[in-house]
Each structure stands twice: as C-alpha cells, then as structure tokens.
N, C-alpha and C positions, 0 to 999 in steps of 0.2 A: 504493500500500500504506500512505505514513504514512495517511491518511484511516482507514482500518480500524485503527490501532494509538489510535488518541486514543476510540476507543470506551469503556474499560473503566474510562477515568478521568473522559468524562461522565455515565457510570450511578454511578461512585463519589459523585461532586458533587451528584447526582440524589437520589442514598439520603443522603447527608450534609444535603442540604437538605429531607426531609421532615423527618427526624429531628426537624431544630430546629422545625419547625411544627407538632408533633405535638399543641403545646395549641391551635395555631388551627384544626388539621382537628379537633380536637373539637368549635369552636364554630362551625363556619364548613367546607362540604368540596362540593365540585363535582363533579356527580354525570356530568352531559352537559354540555358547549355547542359549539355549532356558531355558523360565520360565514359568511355566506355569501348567496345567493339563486339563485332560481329549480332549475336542477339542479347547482349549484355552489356545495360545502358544507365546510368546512375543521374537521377537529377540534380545537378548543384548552380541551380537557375537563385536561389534565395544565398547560398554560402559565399560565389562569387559577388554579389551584390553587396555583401556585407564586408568583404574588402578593397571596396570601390574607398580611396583617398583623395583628398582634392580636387575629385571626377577626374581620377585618373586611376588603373588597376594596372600592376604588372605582380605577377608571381607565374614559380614556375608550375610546369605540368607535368603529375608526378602521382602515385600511389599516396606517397604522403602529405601532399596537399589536397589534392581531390578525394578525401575520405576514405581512401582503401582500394584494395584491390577489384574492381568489377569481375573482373575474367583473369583467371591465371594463364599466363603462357602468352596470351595474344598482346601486340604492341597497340596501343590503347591510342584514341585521339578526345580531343576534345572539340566540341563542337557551339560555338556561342553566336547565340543572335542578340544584338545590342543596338543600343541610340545614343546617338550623339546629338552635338548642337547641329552636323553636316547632314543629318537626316539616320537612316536607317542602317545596319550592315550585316553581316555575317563572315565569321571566320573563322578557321581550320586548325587547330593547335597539334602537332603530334607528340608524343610524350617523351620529354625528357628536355623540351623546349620550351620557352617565355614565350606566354600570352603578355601584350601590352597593349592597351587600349586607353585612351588619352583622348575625352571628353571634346575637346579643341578642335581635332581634327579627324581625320580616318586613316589616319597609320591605324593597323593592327599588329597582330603578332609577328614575333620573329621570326622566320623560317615559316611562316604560314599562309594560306593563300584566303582572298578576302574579297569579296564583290560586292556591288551595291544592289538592294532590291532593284529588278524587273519596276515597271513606272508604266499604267496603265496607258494604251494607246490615245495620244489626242489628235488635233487637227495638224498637223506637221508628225511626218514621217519619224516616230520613234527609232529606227532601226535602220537609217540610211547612212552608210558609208562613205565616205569623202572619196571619191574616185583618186584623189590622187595619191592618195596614200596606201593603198591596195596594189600588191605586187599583179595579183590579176584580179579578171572578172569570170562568173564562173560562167559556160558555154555551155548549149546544146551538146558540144564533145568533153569536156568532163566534170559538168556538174553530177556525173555519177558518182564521182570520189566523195563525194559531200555525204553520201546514202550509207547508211548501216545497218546489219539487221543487230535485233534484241531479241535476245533469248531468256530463256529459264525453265527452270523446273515447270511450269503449267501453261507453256505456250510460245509463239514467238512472232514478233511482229518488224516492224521499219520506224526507222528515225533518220534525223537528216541534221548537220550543221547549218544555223542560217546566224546571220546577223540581228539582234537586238539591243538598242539604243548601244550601238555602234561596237558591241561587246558577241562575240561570239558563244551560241548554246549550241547546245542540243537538241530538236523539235520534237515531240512526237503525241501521242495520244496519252491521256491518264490510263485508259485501261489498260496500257500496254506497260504501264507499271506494276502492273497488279500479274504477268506472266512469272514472278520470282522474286524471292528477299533478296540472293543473287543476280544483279543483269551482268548477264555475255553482248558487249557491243562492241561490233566490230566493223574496222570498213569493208569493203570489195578486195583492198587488198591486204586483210587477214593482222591488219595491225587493231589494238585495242584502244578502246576511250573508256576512262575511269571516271566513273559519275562522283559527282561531290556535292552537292546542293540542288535541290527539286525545288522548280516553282510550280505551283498547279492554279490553272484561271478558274475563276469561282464558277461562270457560268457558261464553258464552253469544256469539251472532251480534250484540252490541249496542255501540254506539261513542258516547263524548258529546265531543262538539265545543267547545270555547271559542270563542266570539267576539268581535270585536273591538268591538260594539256592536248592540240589537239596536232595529227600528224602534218607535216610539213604540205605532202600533198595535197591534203584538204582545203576548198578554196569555203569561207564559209557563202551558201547564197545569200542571194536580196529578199526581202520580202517584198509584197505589193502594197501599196496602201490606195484603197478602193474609196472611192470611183478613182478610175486612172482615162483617159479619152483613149489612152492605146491599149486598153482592154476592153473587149466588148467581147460578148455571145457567139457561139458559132466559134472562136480563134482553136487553134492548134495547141491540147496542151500533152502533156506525157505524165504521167503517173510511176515511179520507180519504186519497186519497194523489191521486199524479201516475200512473195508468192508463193504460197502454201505453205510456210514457213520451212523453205526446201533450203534456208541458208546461200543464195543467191539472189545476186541483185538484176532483177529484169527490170524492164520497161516497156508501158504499153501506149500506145497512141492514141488520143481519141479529142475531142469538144467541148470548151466552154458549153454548158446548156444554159445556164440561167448564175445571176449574183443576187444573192440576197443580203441585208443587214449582218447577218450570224454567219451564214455560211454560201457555201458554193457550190453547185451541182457537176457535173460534168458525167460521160457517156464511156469513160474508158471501162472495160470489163477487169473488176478485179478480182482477188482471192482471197480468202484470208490467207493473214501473213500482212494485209499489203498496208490493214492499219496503220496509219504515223507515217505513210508515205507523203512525199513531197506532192504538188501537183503545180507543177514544173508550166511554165507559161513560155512559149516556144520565141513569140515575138521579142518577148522584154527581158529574156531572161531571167524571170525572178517568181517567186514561189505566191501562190493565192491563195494556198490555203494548205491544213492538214489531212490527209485522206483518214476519213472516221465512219464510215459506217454505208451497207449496202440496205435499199430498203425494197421487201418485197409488195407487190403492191395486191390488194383483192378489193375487186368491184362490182359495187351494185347492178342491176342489170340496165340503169338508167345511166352509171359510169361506163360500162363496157360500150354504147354506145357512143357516148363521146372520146371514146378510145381508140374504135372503129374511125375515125371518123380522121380525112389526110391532114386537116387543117390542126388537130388535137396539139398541144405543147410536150405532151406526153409519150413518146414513143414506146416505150416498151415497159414491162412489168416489172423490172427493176431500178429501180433507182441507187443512184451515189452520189451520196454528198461530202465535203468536205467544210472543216472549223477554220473560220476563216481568226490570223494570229493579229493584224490590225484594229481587229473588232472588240477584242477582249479587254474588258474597261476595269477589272479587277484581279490581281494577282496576291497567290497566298503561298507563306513559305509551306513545303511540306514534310511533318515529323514523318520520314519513313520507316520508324518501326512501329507505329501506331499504324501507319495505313497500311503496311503488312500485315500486322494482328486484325484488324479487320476485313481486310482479304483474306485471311483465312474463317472468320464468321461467315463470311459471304457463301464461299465454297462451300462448307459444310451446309448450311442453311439450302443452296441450291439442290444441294446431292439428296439431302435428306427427304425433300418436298419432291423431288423429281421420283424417290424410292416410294413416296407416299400415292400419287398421280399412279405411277404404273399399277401398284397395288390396284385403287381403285379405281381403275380402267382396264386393267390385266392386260396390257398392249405391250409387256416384258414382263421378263421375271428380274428386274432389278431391284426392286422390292427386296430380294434376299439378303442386300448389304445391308439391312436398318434392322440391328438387333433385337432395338425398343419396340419395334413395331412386331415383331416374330412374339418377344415374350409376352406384350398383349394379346397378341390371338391367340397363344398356346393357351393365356390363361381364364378367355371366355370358353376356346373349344372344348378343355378341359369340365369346366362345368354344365355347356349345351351339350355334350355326347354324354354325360353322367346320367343313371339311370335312380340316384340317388337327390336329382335336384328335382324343383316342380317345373310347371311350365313357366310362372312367375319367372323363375330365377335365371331360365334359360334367357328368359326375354331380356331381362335388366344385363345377364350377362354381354349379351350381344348391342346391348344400347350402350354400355359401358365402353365395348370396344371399341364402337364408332365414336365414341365421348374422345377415348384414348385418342385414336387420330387425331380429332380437331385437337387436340392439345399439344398433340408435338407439333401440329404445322402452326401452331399460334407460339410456339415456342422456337422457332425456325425465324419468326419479324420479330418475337418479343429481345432476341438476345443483339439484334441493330436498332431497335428505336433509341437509345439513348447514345449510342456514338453518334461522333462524328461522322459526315460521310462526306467526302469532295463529287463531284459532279459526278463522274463515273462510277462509283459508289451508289450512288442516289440513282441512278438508272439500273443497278441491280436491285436496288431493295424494291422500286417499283416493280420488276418481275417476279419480287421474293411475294412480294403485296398479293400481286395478282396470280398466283398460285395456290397462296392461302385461300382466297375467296373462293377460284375453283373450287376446293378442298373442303371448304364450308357447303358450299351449296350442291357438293358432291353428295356430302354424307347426310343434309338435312332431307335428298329425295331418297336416298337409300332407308332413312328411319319410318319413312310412310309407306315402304314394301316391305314388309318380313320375308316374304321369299326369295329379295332382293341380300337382302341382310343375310342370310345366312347362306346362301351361295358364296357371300362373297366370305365370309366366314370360311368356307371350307375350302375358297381358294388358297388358304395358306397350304395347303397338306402338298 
C-alpha cells in the first residue's frame, strides 16, 4: 500500500516541474518519442520533456538515459517529434549518439537525420523543383528508375520517388503499408530504400515515406498540380507498377478519362500489385496522381441502358481511379507500430467474419479455421442430438448458437471502434461494418425457420 500512497506527491512534483518550464515548453516541447527497435518500443515522450533546459535538450542516447533496456541485442534508435519557435520537426537518434535540439532553430541531433513536416497543398505548387538545380529531368525513358515495388509478409504492391515541397519521398498508397511491419522496397535495379518516417493524408489512400537515402540513379518525378491547360482528358498516360505483385516493374499505356477535385480516373488495365503506382503523364512528364483502386461496376436495368448507349462517359464495367497528391489539404505523422497492431485487428477481424459468412452461406468450408465458432456448435449439437434434453432446451440451445454468432461478429467491429484508424483503415472497418450487418440479418431470418436453424446446425458435422 505505501507504493500507492507516494502517488499524489509524484504528480504534485510533476505539475510543480512543468510549471517552472513553462518558458522552455514554449521554445522547445516534445510532441512523441519512442526508444526502442524492431517491435519493442518504450515511450519517453513526458521524461525527454522534462529535460528540456532553457528550451534547449541535448543528452545522450543510451540504455541508461532512456530508462533501460527495451530489446536486448538489437541497436536501438530513438525517434522524437518536437516544436520549435521554426515550426514543426522530427528526428532520428541512433544509440550511442547526442540528441540536441535547440528551441531557436532546427539543428537536430548529431549524427541524425531530420525533416520538416509535409505542409498541406495550396495554391502554388508545393512540390516544384527549381529546374536549374536538378542534374536531370525525369523522361518517358527512365522515369522507371523512380518505380519500386513493396513487399511483405501479406502482400505486395508499387511506390515511386516524387518531389514534395522540393524534398524528395517516397509515394505510394496507405494500404500498401498495411502488406508488412517489414517493407522490402526496392528499385528495378535491385538496390534498397530504407523507410524512416511515414506521413499518411487524412483524407485520401496516399502515404509519403522519408528515407534514409535515395540511389544515385533515381531521378525523383514532378508532381502535377491541377488544373494544369496542358493536361486535359483523353492525353496519353502510362501506369508503372509491380503487376501481380510478380516483383517486376511493367508499364501499361492507356487515357486521361476524366479529373476530378480528389482524384483521377484513367482507362489503363491494371492488376493488383499495381497499387501506389505512379500515373505517369506522357506530355509533361510528371505524375497526376497515385494508382488506388479498381472499381467494378453493377447496373440497374435503367443504367445498362445508358451504358449501351455510344454517347455514355462510361465505357466499360470497370473503372480506375487514382489519389490525386496536390489535393490533399491535410497531412499526419504516422506511429507505425500502432498502425501495424491495428492491421493486424483488421486481418483477424476480416478472416474471422469471412469464416462466419461461409459458415452461414456454406459457399466453403472455411469456416473450419474459427475455433470459437466449432466449440459453439459442438456445444448446442451436443444438447439438440441428447435424448436427455426436452424440446425446450433443444430450441434455446440452437437460438443460443445463433446468439453465439452474432457475438463474435459484433466482436470482430467491437475490438476497432475505439482505435485509431487512418483512411485506409476506415475503408476496412467499413467492410468489417458491412459484414457484421450481413451477419445480423443473416441469422435474424435463420431464427424465424427452425428447419433452417438446424440444418444449419448440422452443417458443422
């Protein structure tokens, strides 16, 4: 018990010692930092703040400044998002080296690497480069160099170097973040880029990457910033990505179809894989957008005729669009081991409701992989085949089961409604949403058949 009584005079000590910093959190305040590596991560976002001096912080980075060891064996970094009076920053500490960070200005640490927040797109070109300070420009013949694919453990897709506010990233799609806590990116010619800092836009599928260096050959592109008079509909554009995620970088040809506010349509046929591919503007050389998404289309019998029809905007039943990176009026750093632990909520949550769905449509036996759902049926089948229970008990037992369901798939949204989600995120939990509701109104017309119910009952055997 003393342990709990010495509380309320370390928060007093706590709040007595902001107080007195209250002109160095002016010039000087820590927004994040983490120590740590690989998936072992220590927050010491409040202990760095409280050796901020004259809003100014330099100590070294070490086991025994940063509170102990996170991970044994692994060479540890530190990672700090801070503010100054010069606006916003983020930088890279590796252990055994001086963080110094100095309220005044944006020197950061020693040995360490530092960029300043992404700055939403306005009316003047964020992201244009001084021509004359560019050893080249990049061309129809090797804006390929620029193209990467991304891999990992659950997937693999396309990213591309471009220019923003005159600083080279990385391009590609958030959900092409979410293929691995590991990304493999690599160019065409088999050299690596080492991600270091994620920005993800609030309200588009697009992510720019910091890294730690990029190859010499890599020229980064332009971006477009729209309306442009020398882009219009109809123009010539290519699409390059990593296709099927076969770990090659192809290119397909095809059309402007349409620009809208958000995003950009065009007619190239792609694959998955081709995600966070560039879409390459043949005329201006410079990129319009991120390739994000194939849409397939079904229409009413009143739309098919305007389908039918030579004059329609619509040619065929699939569409692609692409995020346009001009457009995005809001940028947010991203904690990447949080939005991995929530990509993995995701996935389980998909798999689980996908095993629930076949169950209740018997359109596979996928079903097999969801335990919880097996030991529930075992435990109604158990008491409807008993020749010891009444009919009562059969019934409840079998209403029970279908209770059982609605409860894992309610449990399937309940364990993401209270995280975070970034855009790409928020477009799976909208499929997690619309699953569960299947799922509900699966099992409320199953409870008004009993013959229904207990077929389905017996399909577990």
């Amino acid at each position: 018990m003393d342990q709990f009584r010495k509380f309320p005079v370390i928060l007093l000590l706590l709040f007595l010692t902001n107080i007195g910093n209250a002109q160095d959190f002016q010039d000087l305040a820590i927004i994040k930092a983490s120590y740590g590596a690989k998936n072992s991560w220590r927050d010491l976002t409040s202990i760095l703040q409280r050796e901020i001096r004259g809003g100014k912080l330099n100590l070294p980075v070490g086991n025994h400044t940063m509170g102990g060891d996170p991970i044994f064996g692994e060479v540890k970094v530190l990672h700090v998002r801070y503010r100054s009076k010069r606006g916003e920053f983020e930088t890279t500490v590796r252990e055994g080296e001086n963080l110094e960070l100095n309220g005044d200005s944006t020197i950061g640490a020693s040995a360490s690497s530092e960029t300043t927040l992404p700055q939403a797109a306005t009316s003047s070109p964020p992201n244009t480069l001084n021509r004359t300070t560019a050893v080249a420009q990049p061309s129809p013949s090797n804006f390929l160099n620029a193209v990467v694919t991304i891999s990992g453990d659950h997937g693999a897709g396309t990213g591309f170097v471009c220019l923003f506010n005159k600083k080279p990233f990385l391009a590609t799609n958030q959900h092409i973040l979410a293929v691995g806590r590991r990304l493999s990116i690599r160019t065409r010619m088999g050299k690596p880029l080492i991600s270091q800092i994620f920005y993800v836009a609030e309200d588009a599928d697009i992510a720019l990457i910091q890294c730690t260096s990029i190859p010499s050959e890599v020229i980064p592109l332009e971006l477009a910033n729209l309306p442009d008079a020398s882009i219009i509909e109809n123009d010539s554009v290519i699409v390059a990505g990593n296709s099927k995620g076969d770990d090659v970088i192809t290119q397909t040809p095809g059309r402007l179809r349409a620009i809208g506010p958000l995003r950009i349509e065009v007619d190239n046929p792609v694959y998955p894989g081709n995600s966070g591919s560039p879409i390459f503007h043949s005329a201006t050389n410079k990129v319009l957008g991120v390739l994000t998404e194939a849409r397939q289309l079904r229409f009413s019998d009143i739309e098919k005729a305007s389908f039918r029809s030579k004059n329609s905007s619509i040619k065929t039943d699939v569409r692609y669009f692409g995020h346009r990176i001009d457009s995005v009026q809001k940028w947010a750093i991203l904690d990447w081991h949080t939005f991995q632990q929530t990509q993995s909520l995701i996935r389980q949550s998909l798999d689980e409701l996908d095993n629930l769905i076949a169950y209740l449509t018997t359109d596979s036996e996928r079903y097999k992989d969801l335990r919880s759902l097996h030991a529930a049926r075992n435990k109604a089948a158990l008491i409807y085949y008993s020749k010891d229970h009444s009919i009562a008990d059969k019934a409840e037992a079998v209403n029970r089961f279908l209770r059982d369901i609605e409860g894992f798939a309610r449990v399937a949204k309940l364990r993401l409604e209270r995280r975070k989600l970034h855009f790409s995120q928020r477009n799976s939990f909208e499929a997690i949403a619309q699953a569960v509701d299947f799922i509900l109104q699966r099992t409320a017309s199953i409870k008004q058949d009993h013959d229904l119910a207990v077929a389905l009952l017996q399909g577990g055997n």
